[in-house]
MDTraj code that builds the backbone (N, CA, C; nanometers):
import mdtraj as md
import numpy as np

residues = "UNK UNK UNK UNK UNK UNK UNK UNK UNK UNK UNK UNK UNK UNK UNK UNK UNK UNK UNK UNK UNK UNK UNK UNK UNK UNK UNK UNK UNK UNK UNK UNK UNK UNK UNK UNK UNK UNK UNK UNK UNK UNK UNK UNK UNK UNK UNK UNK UNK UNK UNK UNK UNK UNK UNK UNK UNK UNK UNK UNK UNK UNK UNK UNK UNK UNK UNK UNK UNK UNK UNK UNK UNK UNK UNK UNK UNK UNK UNK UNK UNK UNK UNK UNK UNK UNK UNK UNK UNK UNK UNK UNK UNK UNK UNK UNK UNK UNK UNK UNK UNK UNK UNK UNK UNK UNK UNK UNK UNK UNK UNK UNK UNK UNK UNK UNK UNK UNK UNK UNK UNK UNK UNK UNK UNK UNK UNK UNK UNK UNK UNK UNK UNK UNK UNK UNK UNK UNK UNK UNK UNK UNK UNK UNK UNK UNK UNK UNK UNK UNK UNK UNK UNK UNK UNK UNK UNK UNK UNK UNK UNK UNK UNK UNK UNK UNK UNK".split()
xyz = np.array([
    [-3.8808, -0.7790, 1.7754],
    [-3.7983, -0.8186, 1.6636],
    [-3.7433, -0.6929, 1.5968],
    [-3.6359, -0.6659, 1.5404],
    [-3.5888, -0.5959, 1.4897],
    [-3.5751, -0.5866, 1.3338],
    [-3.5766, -0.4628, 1.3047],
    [-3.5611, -0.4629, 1.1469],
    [-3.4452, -0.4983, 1.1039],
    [-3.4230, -0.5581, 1.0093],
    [-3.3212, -0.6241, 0.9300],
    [-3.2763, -0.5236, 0.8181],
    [-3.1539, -0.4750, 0.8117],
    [-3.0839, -0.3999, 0.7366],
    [-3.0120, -0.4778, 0.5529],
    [-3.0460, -0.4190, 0.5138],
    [-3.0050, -0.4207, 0.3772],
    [-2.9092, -0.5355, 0.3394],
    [-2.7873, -0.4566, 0.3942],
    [-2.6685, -0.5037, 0.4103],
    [-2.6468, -0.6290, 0.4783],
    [-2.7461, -0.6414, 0.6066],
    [-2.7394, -0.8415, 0.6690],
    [-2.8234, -0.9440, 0.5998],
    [-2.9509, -0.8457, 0.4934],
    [-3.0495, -0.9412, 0.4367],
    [-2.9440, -0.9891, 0.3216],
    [-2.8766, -0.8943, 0.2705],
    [-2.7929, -0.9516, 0.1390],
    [-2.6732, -1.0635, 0.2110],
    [-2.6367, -1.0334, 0.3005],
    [-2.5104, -1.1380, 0.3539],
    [-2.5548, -1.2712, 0.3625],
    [-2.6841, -1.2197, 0.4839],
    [-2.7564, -1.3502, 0.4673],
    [-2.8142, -1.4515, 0.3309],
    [-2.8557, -1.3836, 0.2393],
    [-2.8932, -1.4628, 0.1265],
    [-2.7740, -1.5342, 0.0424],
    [-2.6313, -1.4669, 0.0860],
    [-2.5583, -1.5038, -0.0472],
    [-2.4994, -1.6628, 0.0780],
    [-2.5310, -1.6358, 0.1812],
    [-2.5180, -1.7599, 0.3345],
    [-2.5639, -1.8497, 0.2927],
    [-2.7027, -1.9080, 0.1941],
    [-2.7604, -2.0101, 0.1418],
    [-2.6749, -2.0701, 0.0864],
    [-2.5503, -2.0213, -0.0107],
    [-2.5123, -2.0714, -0.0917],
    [-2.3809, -2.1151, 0.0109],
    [-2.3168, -2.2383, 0.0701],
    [-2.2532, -2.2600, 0.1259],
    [-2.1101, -2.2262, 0.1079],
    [-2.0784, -2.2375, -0.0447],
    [-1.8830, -2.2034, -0.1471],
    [-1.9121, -2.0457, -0.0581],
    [-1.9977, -1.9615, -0.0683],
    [-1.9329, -1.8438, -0.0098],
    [-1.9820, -1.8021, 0.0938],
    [-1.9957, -1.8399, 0.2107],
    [-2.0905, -1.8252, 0.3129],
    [-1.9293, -1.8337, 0.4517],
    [-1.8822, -1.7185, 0.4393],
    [-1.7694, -1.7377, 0.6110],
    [-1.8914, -1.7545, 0.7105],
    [-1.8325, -1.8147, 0.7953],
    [-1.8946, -1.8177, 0.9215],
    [-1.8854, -1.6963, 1.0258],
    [-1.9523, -1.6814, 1.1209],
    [-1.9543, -1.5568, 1.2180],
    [-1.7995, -1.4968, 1.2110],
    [-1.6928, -1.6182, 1.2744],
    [-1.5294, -1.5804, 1.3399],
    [-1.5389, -1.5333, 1.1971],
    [-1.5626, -1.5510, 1.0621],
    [-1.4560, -1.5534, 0.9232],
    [-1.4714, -1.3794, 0.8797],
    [-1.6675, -1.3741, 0.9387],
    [-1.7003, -1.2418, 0.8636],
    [-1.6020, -1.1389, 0.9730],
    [-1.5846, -1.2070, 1.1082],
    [-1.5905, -1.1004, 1.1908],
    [-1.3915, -1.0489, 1.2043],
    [-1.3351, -1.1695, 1.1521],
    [-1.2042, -1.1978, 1.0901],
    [-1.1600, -1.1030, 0.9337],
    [-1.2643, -1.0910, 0.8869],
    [-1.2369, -1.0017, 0.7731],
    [-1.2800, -0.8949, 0.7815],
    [-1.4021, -0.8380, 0.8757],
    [-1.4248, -0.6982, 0.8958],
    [-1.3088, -0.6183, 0.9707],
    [-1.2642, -0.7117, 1.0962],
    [-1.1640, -0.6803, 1.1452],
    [-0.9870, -0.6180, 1.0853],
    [-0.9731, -0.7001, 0.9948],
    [-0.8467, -0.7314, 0.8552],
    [-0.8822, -0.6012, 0.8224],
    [-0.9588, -0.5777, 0.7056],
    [-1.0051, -0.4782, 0.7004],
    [-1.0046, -0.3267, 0.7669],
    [-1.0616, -0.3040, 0.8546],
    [-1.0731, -0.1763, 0.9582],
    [-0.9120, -0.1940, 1.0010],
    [-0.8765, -0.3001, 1.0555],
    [-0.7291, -0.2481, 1.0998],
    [-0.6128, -0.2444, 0.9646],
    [-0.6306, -0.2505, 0.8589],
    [-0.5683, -0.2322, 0.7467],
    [-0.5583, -0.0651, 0.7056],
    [-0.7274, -0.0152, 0.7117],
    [-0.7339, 0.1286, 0.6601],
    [-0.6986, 0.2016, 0.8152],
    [-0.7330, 0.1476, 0.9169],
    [-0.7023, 0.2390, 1.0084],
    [-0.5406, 0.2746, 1.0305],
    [-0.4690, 0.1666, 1.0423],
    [-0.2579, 0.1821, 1.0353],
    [-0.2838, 0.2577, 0.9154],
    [-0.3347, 0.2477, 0.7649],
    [-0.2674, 0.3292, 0.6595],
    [-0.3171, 0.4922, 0.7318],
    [-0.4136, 0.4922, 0.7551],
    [-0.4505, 0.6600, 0.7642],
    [-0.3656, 0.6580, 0.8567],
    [-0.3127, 0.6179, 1.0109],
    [-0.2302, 0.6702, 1.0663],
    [-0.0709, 0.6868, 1.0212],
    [-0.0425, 0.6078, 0.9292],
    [0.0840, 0.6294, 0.8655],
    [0.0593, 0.7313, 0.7673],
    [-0.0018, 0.7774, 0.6961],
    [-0.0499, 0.8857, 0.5895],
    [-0.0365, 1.0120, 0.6833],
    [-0.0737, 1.0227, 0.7899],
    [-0.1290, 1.1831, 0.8435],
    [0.0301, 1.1481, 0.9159],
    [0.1011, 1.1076, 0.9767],
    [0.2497, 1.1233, 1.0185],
    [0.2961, 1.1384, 0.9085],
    [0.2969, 1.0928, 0.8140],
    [0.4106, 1.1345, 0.7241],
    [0.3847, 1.2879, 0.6837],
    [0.2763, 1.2916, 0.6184],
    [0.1946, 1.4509, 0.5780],
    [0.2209, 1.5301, 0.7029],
    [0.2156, 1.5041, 0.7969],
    [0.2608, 1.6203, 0.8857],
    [0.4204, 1.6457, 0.9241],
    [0.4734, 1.5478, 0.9746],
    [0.5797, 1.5494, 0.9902],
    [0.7068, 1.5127, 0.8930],
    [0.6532, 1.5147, 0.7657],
    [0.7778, 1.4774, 0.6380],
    [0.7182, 1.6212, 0.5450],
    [0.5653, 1.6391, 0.5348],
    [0.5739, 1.6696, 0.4299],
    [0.4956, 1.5748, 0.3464],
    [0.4393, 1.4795, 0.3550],
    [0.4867, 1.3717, 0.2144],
    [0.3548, 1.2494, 0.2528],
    [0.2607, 1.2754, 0.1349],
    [0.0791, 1.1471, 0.1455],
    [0.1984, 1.0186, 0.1637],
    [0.1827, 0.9250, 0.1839],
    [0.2019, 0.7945, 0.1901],
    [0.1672, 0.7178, 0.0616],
    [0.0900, 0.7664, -0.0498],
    [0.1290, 0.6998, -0.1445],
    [0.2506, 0.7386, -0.2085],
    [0.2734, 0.8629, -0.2209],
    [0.4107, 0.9483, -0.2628],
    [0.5206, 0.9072, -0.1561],
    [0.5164, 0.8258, -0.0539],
    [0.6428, 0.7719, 0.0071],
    [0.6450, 0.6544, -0.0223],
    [0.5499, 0.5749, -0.1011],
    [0.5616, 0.4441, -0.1328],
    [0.6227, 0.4001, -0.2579],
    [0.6001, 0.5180, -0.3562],
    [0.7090, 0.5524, -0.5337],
    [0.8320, 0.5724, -0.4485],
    [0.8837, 0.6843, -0.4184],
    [0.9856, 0.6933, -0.3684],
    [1.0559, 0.6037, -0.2919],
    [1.0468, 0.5212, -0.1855],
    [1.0221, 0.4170, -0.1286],
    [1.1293, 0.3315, -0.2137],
    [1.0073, 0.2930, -0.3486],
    [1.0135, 0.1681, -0.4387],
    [1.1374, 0.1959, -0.4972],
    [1.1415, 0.3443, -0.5500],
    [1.2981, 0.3583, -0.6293],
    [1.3791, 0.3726, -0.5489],
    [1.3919, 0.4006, -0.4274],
    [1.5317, 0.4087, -0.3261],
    [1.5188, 0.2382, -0.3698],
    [1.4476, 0.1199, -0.3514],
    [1.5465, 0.0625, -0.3298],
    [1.5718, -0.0310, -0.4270],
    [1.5185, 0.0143, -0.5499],
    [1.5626, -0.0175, -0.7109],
    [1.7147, -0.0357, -0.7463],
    [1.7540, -0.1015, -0.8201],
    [1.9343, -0.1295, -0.8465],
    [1.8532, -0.0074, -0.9486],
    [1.9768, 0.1124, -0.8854],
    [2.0057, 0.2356, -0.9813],
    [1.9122, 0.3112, -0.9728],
    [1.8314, 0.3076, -0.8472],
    [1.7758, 0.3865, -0.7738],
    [1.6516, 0.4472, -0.9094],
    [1.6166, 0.3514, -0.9808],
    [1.5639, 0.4095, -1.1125],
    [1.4092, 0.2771, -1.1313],
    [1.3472, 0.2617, -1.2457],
    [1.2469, 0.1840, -1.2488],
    [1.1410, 0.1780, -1.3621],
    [1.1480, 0.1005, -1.4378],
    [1.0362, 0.1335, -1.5550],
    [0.8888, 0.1309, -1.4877],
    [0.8049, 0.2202, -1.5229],
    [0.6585, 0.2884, -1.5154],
    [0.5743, 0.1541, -1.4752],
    [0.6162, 0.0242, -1.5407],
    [0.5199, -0.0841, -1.5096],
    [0.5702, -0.1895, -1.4218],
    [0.7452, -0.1441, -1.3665],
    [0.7612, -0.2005, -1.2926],
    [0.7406, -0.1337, -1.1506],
    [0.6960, -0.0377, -1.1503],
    [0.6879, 0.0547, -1.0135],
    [0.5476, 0.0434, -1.0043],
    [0.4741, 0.0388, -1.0933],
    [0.3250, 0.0078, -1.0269],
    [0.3041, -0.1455, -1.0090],
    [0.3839, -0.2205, -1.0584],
    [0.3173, -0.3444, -0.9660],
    [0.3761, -0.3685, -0.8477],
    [0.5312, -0.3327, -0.8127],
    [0.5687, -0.3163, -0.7257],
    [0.4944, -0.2311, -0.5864],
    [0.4012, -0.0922, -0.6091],
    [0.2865, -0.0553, -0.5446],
    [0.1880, -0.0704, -0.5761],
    [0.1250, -0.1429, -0.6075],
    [0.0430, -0.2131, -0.6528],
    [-0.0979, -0.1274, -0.6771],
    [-0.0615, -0.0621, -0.7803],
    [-0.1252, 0.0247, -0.8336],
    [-0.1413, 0.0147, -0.9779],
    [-0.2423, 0.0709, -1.0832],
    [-0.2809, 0.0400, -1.2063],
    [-0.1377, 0.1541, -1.2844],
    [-0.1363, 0.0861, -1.4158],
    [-0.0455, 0.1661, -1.4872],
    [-0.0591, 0.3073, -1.5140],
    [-0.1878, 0.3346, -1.5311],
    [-0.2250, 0.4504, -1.5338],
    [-0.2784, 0.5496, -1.3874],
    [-0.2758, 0.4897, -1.2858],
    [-0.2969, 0.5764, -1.1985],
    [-0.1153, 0.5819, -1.1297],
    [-0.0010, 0.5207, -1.2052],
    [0.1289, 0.5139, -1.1008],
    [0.1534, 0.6656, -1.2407],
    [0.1188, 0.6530, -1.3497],
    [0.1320, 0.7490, -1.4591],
    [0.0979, 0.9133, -1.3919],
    [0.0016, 0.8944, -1.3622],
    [-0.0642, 1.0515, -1.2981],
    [0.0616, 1.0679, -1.1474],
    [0.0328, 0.9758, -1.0535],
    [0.1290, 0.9582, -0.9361],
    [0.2567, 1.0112, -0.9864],
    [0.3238, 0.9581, -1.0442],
    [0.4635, 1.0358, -1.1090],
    [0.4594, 1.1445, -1.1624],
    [0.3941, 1.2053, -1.2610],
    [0.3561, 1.3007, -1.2538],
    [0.3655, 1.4243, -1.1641],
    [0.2648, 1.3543, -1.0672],
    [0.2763, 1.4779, -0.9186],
    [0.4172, 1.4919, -0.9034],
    [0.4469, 1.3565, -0.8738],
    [0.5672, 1.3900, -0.7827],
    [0.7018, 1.4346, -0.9061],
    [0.7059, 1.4595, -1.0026],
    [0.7132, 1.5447, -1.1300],
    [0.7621, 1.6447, -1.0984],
    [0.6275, 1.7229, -1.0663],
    [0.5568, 1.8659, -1.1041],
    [0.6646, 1.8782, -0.9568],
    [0.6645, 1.7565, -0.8428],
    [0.7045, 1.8520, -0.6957],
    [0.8609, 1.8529, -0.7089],
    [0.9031, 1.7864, -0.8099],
    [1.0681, 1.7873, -0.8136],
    [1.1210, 1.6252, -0.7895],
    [1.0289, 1.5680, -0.7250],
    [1.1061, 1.4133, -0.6320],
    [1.1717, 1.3391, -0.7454],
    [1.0557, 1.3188, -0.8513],
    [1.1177, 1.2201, -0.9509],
    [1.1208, 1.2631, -1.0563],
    [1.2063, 1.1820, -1.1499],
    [1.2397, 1.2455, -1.2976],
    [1.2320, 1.1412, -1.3919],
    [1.1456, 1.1977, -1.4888],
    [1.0925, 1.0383, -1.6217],
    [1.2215, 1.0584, -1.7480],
    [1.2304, 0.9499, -1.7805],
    [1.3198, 0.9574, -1.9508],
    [1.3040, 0.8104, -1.9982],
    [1.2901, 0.7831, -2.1183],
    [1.2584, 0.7426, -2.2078],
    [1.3628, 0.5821, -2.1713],
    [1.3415, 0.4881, -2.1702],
    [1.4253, 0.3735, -2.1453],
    [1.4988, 0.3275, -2.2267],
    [1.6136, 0.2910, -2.2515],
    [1.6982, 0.3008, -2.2942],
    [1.6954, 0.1561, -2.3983],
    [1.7021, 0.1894, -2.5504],
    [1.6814, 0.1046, -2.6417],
    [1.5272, 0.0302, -2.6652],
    [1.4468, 0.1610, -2.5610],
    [1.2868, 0.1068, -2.6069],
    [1.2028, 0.2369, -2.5627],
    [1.1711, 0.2833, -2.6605],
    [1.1416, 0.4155, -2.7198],
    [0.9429, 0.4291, -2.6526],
    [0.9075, 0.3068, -2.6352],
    [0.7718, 0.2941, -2.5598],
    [0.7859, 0.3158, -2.4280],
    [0.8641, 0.2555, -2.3727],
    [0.9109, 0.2562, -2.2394],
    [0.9210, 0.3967, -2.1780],
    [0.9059, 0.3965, -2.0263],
    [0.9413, 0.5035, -1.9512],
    [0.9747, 0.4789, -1.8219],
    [1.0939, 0.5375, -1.7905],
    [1.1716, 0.4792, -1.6534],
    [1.1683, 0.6427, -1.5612],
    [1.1041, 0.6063, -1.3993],
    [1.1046, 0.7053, -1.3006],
    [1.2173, 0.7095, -1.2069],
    [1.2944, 0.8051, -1.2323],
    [1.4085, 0.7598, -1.0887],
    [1.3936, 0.9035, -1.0129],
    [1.4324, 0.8902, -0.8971],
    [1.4487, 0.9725, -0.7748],
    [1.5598, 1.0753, -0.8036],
    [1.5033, 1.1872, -0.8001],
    [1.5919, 1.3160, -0.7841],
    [1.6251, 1.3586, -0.6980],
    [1.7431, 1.4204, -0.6325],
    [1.8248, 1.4605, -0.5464],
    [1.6950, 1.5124, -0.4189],
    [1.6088, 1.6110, -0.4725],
    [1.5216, 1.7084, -0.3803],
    [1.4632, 1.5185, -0.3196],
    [1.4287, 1.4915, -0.4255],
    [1.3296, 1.3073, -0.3903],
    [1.4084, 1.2302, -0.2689],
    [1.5413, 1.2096, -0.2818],
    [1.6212, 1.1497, -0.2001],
    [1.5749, 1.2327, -0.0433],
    [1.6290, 1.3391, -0.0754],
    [1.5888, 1.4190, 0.0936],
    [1.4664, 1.3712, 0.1245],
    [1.3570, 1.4401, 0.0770],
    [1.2751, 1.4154, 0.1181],
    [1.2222, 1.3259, 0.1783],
    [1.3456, 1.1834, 0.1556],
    [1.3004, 1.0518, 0.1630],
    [1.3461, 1.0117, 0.2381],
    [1.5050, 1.0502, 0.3022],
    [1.5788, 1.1067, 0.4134],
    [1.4780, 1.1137, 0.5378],
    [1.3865, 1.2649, 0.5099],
    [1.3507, 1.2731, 0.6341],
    [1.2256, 1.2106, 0.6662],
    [1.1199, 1.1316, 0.5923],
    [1.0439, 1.0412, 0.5253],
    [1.0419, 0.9213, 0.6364],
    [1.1913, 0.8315, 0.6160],
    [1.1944, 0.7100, 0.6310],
    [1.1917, 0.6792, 0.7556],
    [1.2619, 0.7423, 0.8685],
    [1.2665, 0.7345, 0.9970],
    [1.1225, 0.7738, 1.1058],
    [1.0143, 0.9149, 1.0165],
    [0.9381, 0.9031, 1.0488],
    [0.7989, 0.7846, 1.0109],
    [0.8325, 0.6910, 0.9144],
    [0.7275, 0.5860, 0.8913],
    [0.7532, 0.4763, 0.9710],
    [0.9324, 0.4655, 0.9733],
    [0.9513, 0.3644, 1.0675],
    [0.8625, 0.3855, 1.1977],
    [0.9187, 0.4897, 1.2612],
    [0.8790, 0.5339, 1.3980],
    [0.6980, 0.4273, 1.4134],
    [0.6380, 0.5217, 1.2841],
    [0.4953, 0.4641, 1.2922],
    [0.4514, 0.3574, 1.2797],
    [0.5429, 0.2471, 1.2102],
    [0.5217, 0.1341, 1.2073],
    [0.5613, 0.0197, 1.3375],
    [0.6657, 0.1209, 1.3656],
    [0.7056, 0.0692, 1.5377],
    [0.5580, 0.0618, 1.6297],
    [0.5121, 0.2127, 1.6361],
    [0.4602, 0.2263, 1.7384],
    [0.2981, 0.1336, 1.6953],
    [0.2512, 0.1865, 1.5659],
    [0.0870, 0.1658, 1.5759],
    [0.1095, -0.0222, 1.5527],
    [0.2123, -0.0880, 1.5094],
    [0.1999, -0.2252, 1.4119],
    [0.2658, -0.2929, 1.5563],
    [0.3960, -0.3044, 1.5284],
    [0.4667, -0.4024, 1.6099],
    [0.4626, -0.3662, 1.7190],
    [0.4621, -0.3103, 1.7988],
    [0.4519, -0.2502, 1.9410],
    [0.3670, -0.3305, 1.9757],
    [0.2044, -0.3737, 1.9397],
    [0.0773, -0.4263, 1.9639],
    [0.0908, -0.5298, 1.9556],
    [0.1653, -0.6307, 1.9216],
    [0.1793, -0.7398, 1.9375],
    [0.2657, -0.7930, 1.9443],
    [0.2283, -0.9162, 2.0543],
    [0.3451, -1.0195, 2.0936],
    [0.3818, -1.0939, 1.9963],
    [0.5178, -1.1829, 1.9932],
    [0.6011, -1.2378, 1.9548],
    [0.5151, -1.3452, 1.8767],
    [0.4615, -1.3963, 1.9519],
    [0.3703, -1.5067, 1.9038],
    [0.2447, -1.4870, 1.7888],
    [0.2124, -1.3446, 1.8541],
    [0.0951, -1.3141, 1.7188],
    [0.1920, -1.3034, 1.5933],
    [0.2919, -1.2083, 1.5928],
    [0.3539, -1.1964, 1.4811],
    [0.3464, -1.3012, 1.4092],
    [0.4094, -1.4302, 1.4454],
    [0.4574, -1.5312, 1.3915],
    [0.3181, -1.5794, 1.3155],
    [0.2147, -1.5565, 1.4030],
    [0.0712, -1.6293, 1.3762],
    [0.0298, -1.5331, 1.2135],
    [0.0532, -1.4176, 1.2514],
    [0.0490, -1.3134, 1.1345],
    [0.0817, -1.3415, 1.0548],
    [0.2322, -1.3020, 1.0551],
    [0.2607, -1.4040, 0.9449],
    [0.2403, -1.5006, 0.8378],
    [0.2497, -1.6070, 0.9573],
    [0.1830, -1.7254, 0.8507],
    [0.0749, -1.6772, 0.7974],
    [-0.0214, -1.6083, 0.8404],
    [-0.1500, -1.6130, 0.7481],
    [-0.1337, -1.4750, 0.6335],
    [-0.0564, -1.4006, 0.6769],
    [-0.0295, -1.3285, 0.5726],
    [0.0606, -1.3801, 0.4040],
    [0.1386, -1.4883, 0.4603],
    [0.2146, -1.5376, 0.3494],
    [0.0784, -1.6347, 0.3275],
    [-0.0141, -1.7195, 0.3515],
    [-0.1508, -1.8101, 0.3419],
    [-0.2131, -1.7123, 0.2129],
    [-0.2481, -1.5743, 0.2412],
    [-0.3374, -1.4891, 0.1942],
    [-0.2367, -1.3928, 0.0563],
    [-0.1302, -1.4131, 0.0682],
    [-0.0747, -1.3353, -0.0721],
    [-0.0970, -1.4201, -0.2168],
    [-0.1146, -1.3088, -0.2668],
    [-0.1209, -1.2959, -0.4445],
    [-0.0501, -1.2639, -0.5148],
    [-0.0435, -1.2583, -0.6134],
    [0.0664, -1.2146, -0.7183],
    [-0.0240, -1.0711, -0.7476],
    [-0.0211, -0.9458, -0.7534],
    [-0.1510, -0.8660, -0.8161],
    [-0.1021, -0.8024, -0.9379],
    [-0.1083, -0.7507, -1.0052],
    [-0.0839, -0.6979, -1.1239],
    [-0.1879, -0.6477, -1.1936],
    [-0.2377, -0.5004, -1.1416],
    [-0.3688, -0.4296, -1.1817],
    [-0.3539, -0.3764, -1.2911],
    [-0.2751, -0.3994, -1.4194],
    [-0.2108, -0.3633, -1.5390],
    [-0.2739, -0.1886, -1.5746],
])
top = md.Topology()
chain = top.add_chain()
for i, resn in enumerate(residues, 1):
    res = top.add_residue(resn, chain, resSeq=i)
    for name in ("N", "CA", "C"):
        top.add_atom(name, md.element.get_by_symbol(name[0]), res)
traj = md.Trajectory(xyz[None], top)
């Protein structure tokens, strides 16, 4: 018999309670979700960082304001849009600040407000950015699957969305 690990005695106990208990396919369906979620982001992160220049969260602001009407965006509409907390898209802009990409000013007839838009150096960067994420999303995402999974994807991806708003 084998020793029982921490981590399966707790799975197992919360298993009694049936409302949250997935079955084998569900756990092995969400470990899976999971691992292949962080594994595509790190491979899209280290292509971009190598070959742009540029982390993948900093192509995902930029990203958001390329495709903003007026290439611009108030502070709380760009973090729910990346779905990130108000205060960590605050520091994020920032960086990309300090690197030139984006530029903050005060929103216009609301003095609380703060709107990030893309600066000229930001645009390039985003230029040479976009073609290398595509590339990666070609190769590591859609490449791997047939026509049919997609579709299957899909559906369960539109099944599984939320509204998020980490304020």
């Amino acid at each position: 018999m084998t020793a029982r690990t921490l981590g399966q005695e707790l799975i197992d106990a919360s298993a009694s309670d049936r409302r949250f208990a997935p079955d084998a396919g569900g756990r092995q369906a969400w470990i899976g979700f999971l691992r292949s979620h962080a594994a595509l982001m790190r491979l899209l992160d280290t292509e971009l960082r190598s070959e742009a220049g540029l982390p993948l969260p900093y192509f995902d602001v930029l990203i958001q304001l390329a495709l903003a009407d007026g290439g611009e965006l108030r502070m709380t509409d760009l973090a729910r849009r990346t779905l990130a907390s108000r205060s960590g898209m605050t520091r994020r802009v920032a960086e990309l600040e300090r690197e030139g990409l984006v530029s903050r000013c005060s929103a216009t007839g609301d003095g609380r407000s703060v709107r990030a838009s893309l600066t000229r150096e930001g645009e390039e960067v985003l230029r040479r950015a976009v073609p290398v994420h595509m590339r990666g999303i070609e190769r590591h995402f859609l490449r791997k699957l047939t026509p049919r999974q997609m579709s299957g994807l899909q559906d369960a991806v539109t099944a599984l969305q939320v509204e998020c708003d980490f304020g």
